[in-house]
C-alpha atoms as a printed R data frame, in Angstrom:
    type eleno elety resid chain resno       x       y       z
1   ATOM     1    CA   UNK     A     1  -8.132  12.867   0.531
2   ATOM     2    CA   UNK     A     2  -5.724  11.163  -2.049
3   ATOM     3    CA   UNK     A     3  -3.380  13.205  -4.390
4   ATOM     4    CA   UNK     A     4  -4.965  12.080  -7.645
5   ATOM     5    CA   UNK     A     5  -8.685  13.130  -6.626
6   ATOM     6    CA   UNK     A     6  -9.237  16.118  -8.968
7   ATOM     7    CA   UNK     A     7 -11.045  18.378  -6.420
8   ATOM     8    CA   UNK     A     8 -14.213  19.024  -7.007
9   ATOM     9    CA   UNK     A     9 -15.111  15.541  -7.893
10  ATOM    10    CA   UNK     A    10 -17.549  13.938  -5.928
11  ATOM    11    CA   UNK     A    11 -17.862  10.526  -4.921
12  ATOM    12    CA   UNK     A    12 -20.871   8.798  -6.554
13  ATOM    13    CA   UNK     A    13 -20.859   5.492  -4.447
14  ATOM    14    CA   UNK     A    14 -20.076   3.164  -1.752
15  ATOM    15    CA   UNK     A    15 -19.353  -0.558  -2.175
16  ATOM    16    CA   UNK     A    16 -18.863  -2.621   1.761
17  ATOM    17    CA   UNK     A    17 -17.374  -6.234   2.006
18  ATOM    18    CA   UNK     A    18 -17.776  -8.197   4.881
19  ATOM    19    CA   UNK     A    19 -18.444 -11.558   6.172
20  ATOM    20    CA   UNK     A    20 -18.117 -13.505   9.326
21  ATOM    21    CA   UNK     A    21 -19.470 -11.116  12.070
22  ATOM    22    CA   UNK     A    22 -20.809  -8.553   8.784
23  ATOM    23    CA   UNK     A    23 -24.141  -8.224  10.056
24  ATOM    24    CA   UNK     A    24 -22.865  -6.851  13.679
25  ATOM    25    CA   UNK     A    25 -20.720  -4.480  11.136
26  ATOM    26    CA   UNK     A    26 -23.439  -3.199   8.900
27  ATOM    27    CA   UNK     A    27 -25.342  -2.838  11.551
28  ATOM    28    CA   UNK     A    28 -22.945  -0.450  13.005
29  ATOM    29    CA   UNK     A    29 -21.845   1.061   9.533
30  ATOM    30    CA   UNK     A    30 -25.577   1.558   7.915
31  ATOM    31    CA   UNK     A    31 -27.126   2.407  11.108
32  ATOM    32    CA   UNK     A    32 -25.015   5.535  11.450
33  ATOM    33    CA   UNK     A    33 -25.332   6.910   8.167
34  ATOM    34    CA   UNK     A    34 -28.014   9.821   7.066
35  ATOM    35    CA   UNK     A    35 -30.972   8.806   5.123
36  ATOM    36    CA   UNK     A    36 -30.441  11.797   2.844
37  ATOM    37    CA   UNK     A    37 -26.677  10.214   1.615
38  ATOM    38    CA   UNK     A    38 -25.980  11.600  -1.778
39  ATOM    39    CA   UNK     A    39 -24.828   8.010  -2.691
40  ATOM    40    CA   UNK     A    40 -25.790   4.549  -3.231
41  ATOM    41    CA   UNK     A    41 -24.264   1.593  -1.168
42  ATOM    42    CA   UNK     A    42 -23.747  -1.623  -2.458
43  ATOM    43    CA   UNK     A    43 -22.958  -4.454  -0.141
44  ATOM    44    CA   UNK     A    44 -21.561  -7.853  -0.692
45  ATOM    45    CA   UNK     A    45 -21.676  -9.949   2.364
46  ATOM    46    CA   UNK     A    46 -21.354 -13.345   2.358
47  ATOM    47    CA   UNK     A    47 -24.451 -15.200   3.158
48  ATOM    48    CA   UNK     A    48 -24.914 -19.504   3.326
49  ATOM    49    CA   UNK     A    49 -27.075 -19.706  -0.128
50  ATOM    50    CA   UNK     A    50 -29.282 -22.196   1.158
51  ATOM    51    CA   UNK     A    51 -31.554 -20.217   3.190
52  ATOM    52    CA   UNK     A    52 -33.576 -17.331   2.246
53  ATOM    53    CA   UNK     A    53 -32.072 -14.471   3.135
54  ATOM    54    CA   UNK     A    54 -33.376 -12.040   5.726
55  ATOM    55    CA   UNK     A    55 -29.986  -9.739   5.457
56  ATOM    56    CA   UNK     A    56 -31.908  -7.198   3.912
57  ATOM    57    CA   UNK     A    57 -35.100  -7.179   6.742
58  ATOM    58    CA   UNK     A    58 -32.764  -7.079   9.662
59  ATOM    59    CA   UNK     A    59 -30.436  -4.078   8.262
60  ATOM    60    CA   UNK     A    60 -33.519  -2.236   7.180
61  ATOM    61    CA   UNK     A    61 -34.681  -2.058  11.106
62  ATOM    62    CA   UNK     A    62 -31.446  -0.640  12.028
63  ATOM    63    CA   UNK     A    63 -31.042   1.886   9.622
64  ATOM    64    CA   UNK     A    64 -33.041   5.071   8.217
65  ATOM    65    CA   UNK     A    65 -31.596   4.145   4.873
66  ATOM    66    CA   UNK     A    66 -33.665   2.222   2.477
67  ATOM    67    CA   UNK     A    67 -32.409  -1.418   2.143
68  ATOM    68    CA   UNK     A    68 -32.895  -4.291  -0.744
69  ATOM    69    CA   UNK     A    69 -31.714  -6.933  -2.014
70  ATOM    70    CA   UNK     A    70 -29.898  -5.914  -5.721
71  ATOM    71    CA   UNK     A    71 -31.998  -6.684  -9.294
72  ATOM    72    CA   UNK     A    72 -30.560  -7.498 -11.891
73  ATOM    73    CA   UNK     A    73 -30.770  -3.778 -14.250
74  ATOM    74    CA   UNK     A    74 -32.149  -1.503 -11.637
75  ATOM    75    CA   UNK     A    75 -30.101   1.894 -11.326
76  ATOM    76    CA   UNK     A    76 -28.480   2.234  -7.584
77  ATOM    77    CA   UNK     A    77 -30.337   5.421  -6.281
78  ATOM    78    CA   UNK     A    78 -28.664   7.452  -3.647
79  ATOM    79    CA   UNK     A    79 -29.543   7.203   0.351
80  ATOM    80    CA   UNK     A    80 -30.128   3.464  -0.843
81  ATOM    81    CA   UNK     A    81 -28.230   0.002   0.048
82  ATOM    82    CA   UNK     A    82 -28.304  -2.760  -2.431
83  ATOM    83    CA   UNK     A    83 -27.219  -6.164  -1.375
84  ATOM    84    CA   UNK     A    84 -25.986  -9.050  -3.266
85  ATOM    85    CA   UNK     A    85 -28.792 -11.907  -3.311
86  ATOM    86    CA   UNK     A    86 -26.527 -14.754  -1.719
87  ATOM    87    CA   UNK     A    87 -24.956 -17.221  -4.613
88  ATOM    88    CA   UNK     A    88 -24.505 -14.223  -6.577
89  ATOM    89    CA   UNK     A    89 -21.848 -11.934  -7.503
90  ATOM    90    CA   UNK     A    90 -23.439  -7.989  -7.772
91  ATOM    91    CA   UNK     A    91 -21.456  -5.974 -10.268
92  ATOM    92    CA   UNK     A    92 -22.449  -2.231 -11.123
93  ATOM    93    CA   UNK     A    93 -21.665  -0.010 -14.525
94  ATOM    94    CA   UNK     A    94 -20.848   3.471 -14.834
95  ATOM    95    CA   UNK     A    95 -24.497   4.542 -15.603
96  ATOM    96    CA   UNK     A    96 -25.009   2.872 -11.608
97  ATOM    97    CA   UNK     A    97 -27.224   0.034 -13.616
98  ATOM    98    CA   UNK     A    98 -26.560  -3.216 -11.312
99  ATOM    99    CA   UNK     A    99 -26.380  -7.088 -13.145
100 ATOM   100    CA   UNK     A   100 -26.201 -10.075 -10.933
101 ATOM   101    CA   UNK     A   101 -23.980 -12.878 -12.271
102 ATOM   102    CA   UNK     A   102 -23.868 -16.394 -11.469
103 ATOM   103    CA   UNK     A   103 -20.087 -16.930 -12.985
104 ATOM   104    CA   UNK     A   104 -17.618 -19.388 -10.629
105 ATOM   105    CA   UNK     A   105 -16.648 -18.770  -7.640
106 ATOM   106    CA   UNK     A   106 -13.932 -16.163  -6.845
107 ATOM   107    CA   UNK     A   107 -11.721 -17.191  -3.544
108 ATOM   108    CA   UNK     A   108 -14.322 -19.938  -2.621
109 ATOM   109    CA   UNK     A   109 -16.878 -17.375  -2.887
110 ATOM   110    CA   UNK     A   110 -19.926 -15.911  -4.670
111 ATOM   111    CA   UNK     A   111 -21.053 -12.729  -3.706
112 ATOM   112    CA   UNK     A   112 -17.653 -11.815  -4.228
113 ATOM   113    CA   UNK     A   113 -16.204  -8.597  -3.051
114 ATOM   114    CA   UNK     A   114 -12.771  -8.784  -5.085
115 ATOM   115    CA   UNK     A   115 -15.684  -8.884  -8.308
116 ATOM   116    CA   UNK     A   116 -17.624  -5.855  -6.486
117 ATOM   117    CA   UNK     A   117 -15.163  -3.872  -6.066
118 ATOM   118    CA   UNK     A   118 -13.484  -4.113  -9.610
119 ATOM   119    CA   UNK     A   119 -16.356  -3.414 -11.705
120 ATOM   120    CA   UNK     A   120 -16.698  -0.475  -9.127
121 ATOM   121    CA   UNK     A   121 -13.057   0.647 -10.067
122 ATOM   122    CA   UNK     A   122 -13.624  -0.045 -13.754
123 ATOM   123    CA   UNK     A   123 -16.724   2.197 -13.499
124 ATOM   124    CA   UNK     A   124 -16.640   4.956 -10.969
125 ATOM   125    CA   UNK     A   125 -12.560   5.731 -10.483
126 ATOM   126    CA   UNK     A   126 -12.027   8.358  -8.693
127 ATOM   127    CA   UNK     A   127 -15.705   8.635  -7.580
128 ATOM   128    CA   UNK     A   128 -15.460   5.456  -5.825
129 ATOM   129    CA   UNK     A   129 -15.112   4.420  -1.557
130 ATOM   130    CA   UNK     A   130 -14.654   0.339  -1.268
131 ATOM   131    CA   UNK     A   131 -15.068  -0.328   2.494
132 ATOM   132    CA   UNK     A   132 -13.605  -3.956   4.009
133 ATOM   133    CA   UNK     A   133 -15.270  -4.843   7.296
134 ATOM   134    CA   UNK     A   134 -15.155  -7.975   8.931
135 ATOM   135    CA   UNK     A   135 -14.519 -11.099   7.740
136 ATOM   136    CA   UNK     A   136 -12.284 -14.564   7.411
137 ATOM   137    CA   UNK     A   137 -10.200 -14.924   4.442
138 ATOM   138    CA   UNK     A   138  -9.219 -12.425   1.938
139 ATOM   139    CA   UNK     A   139 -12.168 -11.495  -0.513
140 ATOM   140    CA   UNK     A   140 -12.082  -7.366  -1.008
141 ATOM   141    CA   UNK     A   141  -8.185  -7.390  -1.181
142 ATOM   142    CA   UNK     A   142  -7.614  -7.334  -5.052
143 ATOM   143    CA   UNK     A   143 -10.339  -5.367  -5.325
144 ATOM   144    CA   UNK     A   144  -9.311  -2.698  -2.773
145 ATOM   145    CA   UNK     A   145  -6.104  -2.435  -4.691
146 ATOM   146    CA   UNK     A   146  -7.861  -1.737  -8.181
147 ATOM   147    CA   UNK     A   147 -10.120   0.966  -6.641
148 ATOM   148    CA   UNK     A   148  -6.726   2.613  -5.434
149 ATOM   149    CA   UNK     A   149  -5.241   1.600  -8.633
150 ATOM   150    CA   UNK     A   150  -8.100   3.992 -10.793
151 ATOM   151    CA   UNK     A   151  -7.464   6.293  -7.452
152 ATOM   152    CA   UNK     A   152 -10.849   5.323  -5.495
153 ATOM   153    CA   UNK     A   153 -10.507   5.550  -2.155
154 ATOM   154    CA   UNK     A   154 -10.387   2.619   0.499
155 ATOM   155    CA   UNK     A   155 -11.542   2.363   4.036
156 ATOM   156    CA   UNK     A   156 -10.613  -1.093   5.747
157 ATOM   157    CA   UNK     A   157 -12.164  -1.707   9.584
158 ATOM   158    CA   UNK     A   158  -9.170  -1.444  12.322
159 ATOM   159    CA   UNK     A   159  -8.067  -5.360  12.365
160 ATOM   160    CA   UNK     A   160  -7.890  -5.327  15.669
161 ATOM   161    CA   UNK     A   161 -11.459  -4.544  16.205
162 ATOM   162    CA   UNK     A   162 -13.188  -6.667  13.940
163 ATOM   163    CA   UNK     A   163 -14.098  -9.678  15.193
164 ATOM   164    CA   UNK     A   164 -12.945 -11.512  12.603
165 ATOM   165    CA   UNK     A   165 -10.030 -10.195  10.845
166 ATOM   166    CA   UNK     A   166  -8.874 -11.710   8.036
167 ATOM   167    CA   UNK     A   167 -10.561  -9.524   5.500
168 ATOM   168    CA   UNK     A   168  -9.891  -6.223   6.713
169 ATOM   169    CA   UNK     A   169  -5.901  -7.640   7.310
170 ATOM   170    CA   UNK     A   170  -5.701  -8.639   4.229
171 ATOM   171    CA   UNK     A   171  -7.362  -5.322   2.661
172 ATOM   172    CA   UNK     A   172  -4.284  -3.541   4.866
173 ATOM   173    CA   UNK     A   173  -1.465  -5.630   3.935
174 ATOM   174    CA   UNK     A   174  -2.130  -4.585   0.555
175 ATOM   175    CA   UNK     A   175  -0.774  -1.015   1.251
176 ATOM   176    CA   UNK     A   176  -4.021  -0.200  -0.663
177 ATOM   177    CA   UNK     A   177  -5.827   1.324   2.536
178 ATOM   178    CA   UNK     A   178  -6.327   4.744   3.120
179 ATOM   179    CA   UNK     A   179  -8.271   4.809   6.386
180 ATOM   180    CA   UNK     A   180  -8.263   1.906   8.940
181 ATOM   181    CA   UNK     A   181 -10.823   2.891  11.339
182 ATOM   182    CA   UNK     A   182 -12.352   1.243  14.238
183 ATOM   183    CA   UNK     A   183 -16.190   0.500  12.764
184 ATOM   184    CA   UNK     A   184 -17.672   3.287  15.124
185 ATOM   185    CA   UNK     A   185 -16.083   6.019  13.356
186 ATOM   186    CA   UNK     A   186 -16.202   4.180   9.141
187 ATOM   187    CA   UNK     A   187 -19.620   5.805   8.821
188 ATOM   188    CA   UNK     A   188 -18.276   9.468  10.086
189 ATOM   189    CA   UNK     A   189 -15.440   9.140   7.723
190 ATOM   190    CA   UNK     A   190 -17.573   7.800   4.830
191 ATOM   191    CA   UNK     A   191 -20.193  10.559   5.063
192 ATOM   192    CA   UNK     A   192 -17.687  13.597   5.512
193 ATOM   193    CA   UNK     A   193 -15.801  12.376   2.233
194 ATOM   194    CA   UNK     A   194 -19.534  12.340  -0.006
195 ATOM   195    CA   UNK     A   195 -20.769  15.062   1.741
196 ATOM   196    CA   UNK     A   196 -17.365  17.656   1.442
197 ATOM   197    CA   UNK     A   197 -17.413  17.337  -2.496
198 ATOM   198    CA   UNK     A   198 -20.296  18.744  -2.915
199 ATOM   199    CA   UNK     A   199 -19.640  21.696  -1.213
């Protein structure tokens, strides 16, 4: 729990970056969490944008949540996942109303998490979780530094077990991180913190 949480506020939502080796992770991540979570989760993984996408199809077989790819003005609903359509970045408001956005890439890359996880800042505060799984490169680390900044909280997959770690490293070296976690125990940690604040 971070200093500057008031107590008694509860977290409203979950954003999750990952790339190479993601779907392994969200696999993992998703597949372990309740279908009655009090929050949304929005993911941003990156996906090659010229195939159709069957992200969303293969995580919803592995997980009691209910998983779709983000529209453009629907309102993340809790015990749902939303994930970015590839070759666009997902961004969310502070109502939880989702817009898609085709602006340049950000690091080489669009879904960005870096654009996620700002808006997610911007938005939610101290009501937001930003989780880094596995990846190459460094997409998430800005942003997991303005979620601490507005004092979110940020979970970053143990480097050591990811199988790619570059993302997760970077999220660390950051001194932004409050948890680093092997993935088996992210979705443990993720579920206590929603589901303590609303004792």
């Amino acid at each position: 729990m971070t200093a500057d949480q008031a107590p008694g506020t509860p977290y409203a939502i979950v954003a999750v970056a990952s790339s190479a080796g993601g779907i392994q992770g969200l696999t993992a991540l998703l597949g372990a969490l309740s279908p009655d979570l009090p929050v949304p989760v929005l993911v941003v993984q990156h996906l090659d944008p010229r195939h159709r996408t069957v992200i969303a199809d293969v995580l919803a077989r592995r997980t009691d949540l209910l998983v779709k790819l983000a529209e453009a003005e629907e309102r993340a609903l809790p015990g749902t996942v939303y994930i970015a359509p590839p070759d666009r970045h997902l961004l969310v408001d502070s109502d939880g109303v989702l817009s898609l956005s085709n602006t340049e890439l950000v690091h080489f890359v669009r879904p960005s998490a870096d654009l996620l996880f700002e808006s997610l800042a911007g938005a939610y505060g101290p009501r937001a979780i930003a989780c880094v799984l596995t990846g190459t490169g460094s997409d998430g680390a800005m942003g997991a530094e303005a979620v601490k900044t507005r004092g979110g909280t940020v979970i970053a997959q143990d480097p050591v077990t990811a199988d790619f770690p570059g993302m997760p490293q970077a999220a660390v070296d950051t001194g932004a991180v409050d948890f680093v976690l092997p993935l088996e125990e992210i979705a443990a940690v993720v579920s206590g913190l929603v589901e303590t604040k609303r004792q």
